[in-house]
C-alpha positions in Angstrom: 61.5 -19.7 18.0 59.3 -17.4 19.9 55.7 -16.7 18.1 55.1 -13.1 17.3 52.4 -11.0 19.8 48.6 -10.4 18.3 48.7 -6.8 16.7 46.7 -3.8 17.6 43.5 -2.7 16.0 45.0 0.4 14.2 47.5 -2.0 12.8 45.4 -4.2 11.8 42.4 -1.8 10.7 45.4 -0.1 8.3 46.3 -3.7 6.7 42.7 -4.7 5.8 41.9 -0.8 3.9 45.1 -1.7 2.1 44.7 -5.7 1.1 41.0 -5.7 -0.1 39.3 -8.8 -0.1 39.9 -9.6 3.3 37.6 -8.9 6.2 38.3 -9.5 10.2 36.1 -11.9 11.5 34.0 -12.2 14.1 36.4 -14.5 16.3 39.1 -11.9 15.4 40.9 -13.9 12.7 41.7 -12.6 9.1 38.9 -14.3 6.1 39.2 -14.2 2.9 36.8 -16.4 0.0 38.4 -17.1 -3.7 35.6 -18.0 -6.4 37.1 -19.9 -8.6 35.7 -22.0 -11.4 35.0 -25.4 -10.4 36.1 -27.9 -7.8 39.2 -29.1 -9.4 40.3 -25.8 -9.3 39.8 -24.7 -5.6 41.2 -28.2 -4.6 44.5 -27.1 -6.4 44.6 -23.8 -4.2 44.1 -26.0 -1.2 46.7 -28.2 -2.0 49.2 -24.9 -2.8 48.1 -23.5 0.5 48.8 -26.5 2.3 52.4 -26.6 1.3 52.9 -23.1 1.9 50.9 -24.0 5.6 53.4 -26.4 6.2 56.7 -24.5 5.1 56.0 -21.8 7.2 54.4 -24.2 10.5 51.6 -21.9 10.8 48.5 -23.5 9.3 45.7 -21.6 8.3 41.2 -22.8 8.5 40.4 -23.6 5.1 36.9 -24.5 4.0 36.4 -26.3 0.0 32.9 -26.2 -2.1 32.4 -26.3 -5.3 33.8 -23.0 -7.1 34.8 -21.4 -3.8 37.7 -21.8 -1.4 37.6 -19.7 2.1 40.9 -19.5 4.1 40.9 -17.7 7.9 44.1 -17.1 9.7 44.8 -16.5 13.1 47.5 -16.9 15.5 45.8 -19.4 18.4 48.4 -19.5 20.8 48.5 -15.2 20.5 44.8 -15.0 20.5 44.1 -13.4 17.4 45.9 -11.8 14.3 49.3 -11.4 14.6 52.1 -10.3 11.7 52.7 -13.9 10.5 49.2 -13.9 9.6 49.5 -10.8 7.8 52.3 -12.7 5.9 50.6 -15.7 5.2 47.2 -13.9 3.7 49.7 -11.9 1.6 51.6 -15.1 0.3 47.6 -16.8 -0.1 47.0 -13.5 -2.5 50.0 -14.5 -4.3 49.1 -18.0 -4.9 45.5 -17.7 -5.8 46.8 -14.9 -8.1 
């Protein structure tokens, strides 16, 4: 299956205005942090984004504290955010709710 190609800027300038909550980073991936309201809880989301990580073989950077989960995609092997990124942090939205 060939990986899609990293997006342009406009592109992806036009999906963050439109999907707030997400910010580009400074190693060009895609960030987003859930609070949440304790441990149990953002180990839960983990869990939910692992499985969706792993039904879609593209896995996301995912840091877990207490009351606060932080997920960054990117698209290594394209060097930056590409469309299944987009995808996936859509699909993250959904889960967290």
């Amino acid at each position: 299956m060939a990986r899609p190609s990293r997006l342009d800027p406009a592109t992806l300038d036009t999906w963050l205005k439109t999907h707030p909550g997400w910010e580009l980073t400074a190693g060009g991936a895609i960030a987003r942090q859930y609070k949440l309201s304790d441990f149990a809880t953002g180990l839960g989301l983990v869990v939910r984004i692992g499985c969706l990580a792993e039904k879609k073989d593209h896995h996301p950077d995912v840091e877990l504290k207490w009351g606060c989960v932080r997920v960054t995609w990117s698209t290594h092997d394209a060097g930056g955010v590409t469309q299944l990124d987009l995808d996936a942090a859509q699909a993250t939205d959904a889960i967290a709710g």
